[in-house]
C-alpha positions in Angstrom: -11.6 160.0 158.0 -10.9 157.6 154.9 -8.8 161.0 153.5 -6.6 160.8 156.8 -6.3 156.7 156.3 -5.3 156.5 153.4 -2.8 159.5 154.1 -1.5 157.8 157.0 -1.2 154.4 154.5 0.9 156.3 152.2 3.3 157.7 154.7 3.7 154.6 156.2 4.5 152.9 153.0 6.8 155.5 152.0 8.4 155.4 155.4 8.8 151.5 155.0 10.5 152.0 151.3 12.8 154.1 152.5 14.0 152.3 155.4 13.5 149.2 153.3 15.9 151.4 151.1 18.2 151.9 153.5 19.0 148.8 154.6 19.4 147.5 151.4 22.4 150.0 150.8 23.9 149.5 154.1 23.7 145.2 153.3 25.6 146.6 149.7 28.0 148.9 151.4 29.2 146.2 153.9 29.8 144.0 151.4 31.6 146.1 149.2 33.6 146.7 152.6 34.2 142.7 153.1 35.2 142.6 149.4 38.0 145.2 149.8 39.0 143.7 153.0 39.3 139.9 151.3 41.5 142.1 148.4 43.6 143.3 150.9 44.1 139.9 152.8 45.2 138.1 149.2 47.4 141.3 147.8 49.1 141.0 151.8 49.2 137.3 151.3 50.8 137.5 147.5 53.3 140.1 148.9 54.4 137.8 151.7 54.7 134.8 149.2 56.8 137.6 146.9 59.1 137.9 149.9 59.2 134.3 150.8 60.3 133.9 147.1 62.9 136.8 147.3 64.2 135.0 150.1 64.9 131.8 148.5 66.4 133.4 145.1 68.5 135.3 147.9 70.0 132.1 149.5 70.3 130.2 145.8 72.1 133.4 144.4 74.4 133.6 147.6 75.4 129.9 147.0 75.9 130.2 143.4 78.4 132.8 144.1 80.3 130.9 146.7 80.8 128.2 144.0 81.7 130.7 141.5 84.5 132.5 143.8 85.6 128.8 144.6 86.2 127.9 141.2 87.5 131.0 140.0 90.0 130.9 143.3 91.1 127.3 142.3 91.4 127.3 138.5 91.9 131.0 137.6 92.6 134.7 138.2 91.2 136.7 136.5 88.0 136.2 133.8 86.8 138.9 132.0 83.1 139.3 131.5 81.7 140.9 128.5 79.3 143.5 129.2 77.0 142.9 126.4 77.1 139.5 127.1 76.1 140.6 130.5 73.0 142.9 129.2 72.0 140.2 127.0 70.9 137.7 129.9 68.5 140.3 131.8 65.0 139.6 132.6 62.4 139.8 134.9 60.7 137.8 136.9 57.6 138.0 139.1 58.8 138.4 142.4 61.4 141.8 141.2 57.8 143.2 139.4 56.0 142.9 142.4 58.5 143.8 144.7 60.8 146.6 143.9 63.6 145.5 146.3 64.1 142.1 144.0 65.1 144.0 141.1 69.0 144.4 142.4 68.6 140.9 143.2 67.5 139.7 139.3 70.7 142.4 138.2 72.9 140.1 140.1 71.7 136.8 139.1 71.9 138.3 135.0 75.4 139.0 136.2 76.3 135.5 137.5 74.6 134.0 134.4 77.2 136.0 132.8 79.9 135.4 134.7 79.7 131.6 134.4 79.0 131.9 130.9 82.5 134.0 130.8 84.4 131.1 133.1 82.8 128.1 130.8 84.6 130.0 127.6 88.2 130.3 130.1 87.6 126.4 131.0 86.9 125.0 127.1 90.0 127.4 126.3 92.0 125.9 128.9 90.7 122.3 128.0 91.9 122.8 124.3 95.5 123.8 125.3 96.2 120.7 127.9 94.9 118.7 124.9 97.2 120.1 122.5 100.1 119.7 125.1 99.1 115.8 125.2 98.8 115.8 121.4 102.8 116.8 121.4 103.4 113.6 123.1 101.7 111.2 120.4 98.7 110.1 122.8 94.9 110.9 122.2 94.1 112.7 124.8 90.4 111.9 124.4 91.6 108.1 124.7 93.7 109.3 127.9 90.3 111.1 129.8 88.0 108.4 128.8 88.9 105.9 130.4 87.7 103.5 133.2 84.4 105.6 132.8 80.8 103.9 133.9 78.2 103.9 136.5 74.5 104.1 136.5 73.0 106.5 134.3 71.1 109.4 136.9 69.6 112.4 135.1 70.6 115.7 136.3 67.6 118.1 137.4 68.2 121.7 137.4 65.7 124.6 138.4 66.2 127.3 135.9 69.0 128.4 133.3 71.3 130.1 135.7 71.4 126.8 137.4 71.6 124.9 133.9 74.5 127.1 133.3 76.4 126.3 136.4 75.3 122.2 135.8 77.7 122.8 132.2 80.4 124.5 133.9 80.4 122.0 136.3 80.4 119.6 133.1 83.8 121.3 131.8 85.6 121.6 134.6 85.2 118.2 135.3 86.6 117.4 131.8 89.4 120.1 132.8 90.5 118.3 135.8 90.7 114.5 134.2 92.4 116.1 131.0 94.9 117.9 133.7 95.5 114.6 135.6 95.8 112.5 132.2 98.6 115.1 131.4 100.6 115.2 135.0 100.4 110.9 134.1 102.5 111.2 131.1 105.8 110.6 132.0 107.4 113.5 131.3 109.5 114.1 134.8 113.0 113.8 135.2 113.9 110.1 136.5 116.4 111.0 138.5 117.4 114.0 140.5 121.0 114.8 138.7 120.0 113.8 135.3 123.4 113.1 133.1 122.7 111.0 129.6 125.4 108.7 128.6 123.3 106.7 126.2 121.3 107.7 123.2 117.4 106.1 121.7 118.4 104.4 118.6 120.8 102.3 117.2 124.4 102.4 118.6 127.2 99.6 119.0 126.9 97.2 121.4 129.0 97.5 124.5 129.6 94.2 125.1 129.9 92.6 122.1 130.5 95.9 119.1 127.9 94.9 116.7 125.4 97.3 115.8 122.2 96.8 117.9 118.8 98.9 119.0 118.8 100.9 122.5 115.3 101.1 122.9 115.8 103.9 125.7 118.2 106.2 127.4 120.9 105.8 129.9 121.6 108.1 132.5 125.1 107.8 134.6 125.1 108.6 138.3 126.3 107.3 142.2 125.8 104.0 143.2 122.7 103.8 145.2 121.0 107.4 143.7 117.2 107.7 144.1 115.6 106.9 140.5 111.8 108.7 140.3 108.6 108.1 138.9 108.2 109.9 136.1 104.3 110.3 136.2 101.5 109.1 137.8 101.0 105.2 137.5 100.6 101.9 139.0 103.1 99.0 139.4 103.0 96.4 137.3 105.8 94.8 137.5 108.7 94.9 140.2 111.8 92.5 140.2 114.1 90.9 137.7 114.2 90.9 134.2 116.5 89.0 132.2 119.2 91.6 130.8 117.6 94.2 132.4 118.4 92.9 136.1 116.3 94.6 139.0 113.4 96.1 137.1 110.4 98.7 137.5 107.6 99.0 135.2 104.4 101.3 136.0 101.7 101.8 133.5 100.8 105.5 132.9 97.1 104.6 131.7 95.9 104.5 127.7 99.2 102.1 126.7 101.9 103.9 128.5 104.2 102.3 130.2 107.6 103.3 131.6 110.9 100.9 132.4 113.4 101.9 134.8 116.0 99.3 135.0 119.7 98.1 136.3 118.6 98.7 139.9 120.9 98.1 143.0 117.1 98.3 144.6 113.9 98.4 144.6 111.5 100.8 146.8 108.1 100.1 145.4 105.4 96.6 145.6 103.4 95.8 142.7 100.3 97.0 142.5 101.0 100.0 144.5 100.0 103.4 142.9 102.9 105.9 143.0 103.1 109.6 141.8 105.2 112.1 139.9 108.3 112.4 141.6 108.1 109.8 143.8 111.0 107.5 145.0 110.8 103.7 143.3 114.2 102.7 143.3 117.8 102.6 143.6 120.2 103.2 140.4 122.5 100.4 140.3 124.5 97.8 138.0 122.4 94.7 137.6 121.6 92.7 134.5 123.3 93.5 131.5 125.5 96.3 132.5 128.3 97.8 132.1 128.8 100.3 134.7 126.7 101.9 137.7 123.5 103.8 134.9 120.1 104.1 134.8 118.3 102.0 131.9 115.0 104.2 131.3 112.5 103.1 128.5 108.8 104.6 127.6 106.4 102.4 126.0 102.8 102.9 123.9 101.2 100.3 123.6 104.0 98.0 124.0 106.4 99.6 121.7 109.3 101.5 122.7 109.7 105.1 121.7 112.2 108.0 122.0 111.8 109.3 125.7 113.8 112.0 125.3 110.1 114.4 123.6 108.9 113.6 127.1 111.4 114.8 128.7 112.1 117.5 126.9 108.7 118.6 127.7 109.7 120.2 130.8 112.9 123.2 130.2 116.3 122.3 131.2 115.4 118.2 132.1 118.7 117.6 129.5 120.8 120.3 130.4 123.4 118.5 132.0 123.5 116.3 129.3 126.5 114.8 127.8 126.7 112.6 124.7 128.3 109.5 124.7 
């Protein structure tokens, strides 16, 4: 009887470990499971952030190339891109690793990085020649852009260097454009629509009374009552009479430059008001200190008269109805 006991004992126990056993691998087993499934639920969750992410890049790299086309369209062409240039900006970033649908995307941000790079070098280039072109007139041109500049000083945040790239082209176009206006300022349109020189820059005799004596501009002939042009961008600063010079217009270019148009029969303009290239100020006339029916027309740096006739000369065939006199 104590034989069968104990027998009985021992199965029991060994019954109970294995059970005991059992469940113990069954507890392991469903926790493994839980682990996999929590693995799962943060490699679905990092994928959909991933795609969230590819989405944004999408919409930042489908505005940066609206800007891009916009500038190209209204400054230029045709810009070249060098393709090493090109193949030196690629990287990778996390969301074209993990997903293999953002690698295009990255291609075509590298090649937008590029691209701007390329249109920033057209831009400087560009920059440099309207520079040069104010440089043939005597003026600074650094002087001419830099003025009447000021305002609050607010830092410029940028996300990441394809954006810090487009922040500097914005930079030099920006510096394009003023240069560009500063040049369209300097008076270097015809003032009058039939242009006909009767009067030199320089010393010649006096008409009135033969002595030698300074003509500190140049006089065109014309009709009575002929339209007489800005020639540049400016502001009135003074419209009226003026001694010898009877009815007078003066408009200040910017950076010291000043233009005179004088001997009106009239006078279109107020001052203070801003006129533009081209535009109508007066009417050529007699007034003043005149011989005949003319236009008196004088440029002026910084108070000093100088030759108009480089400015002018500046655009082809202004002078080519000249005649000497």
């Amino acid at each position: 009887m104590v034989s069968i006991a104990a027998l009985a004992l021992f199965g029991w126990l060994a019954f109970t470990l294995v059970m005991v056993g059992l469940q113990v691998k069954g507890a392991s087993d469903r926790i493994a499971l839980d682990q996999r499934e929590v693995q799962v639920a943060e490699s679905a969750a990092r994928v959909d952030r991933y795609r969230d992410s590819v989405d944004a890049q999408i919409a930042r790299v489908e505005q940066r190339q609206q800007i891009l086309d916009a500038l190209v369209d209204r400054y230029f062409e045709n810009v070249e891109v060098d393709p090493e240039a090109e193949a030196e900006t690629a990287a990778s970033d996390e969301s074209s690793e993990a997903i293999p649908e953002a690698a295009g995307l990255a291609a075509l941000e590298n090649r937008q990085l590029a691209f701007a790079r390329a249109l920033r070098v057209a831009v400087d280039r560009r920059t440099v020649e309207t520079a040069a072109q104010i440089r043939r007139f005597g003026i600074d041109p650094n002087a001419l852009a830099n003025q009447g500049m000021g305002g609050p000083l607010i830092p410029a945040s940028v996300r990441s260097h394809v954006d810090d790239e487009l922040a500097e082209l914005e930079v030099s176009l920006n510096r394009l454009a003023v240069m560009e206006l500063s040049l369209r300022s300097i008076p270097s349109a015809t003032p009058t629509s039939r242009v006909s020189l009767s009067s030199p820059f320089g010393l010649r005799r006096d008409p009135f009374g033969g002595g030698r004596a300074m003509h500190n501009g140049l006089d065109f002939r014309g009709a009575h009552g002929q339209g007489i042009l800005a020639t540049g961008d400016g502001r009135v600063v003074f419209a009226g009479r003026k001694g010898g010079y009877g009815n007078c217009i003066e408009i200040d270019h910017g950076s010291g430059v000043v233009t005179r148009y004088a001997h009106l029969s009239g006078i279109d303009v107020r001052l203070g008001q801003q006129v533009d290239r081209g535009q109508r100020i007066g009417r050529m006339g007699s007034t003043g200190r005149s011989t005949a029916t003319h236009l008196h027309y004088e440029v002026r740096i910084n108070g000093r008269a100088v030759n108009p006739r480089p400015f002018l000369e500046a655009n082809r065939n202004v002078l080519e109805n000249e005649s000497a006199g």
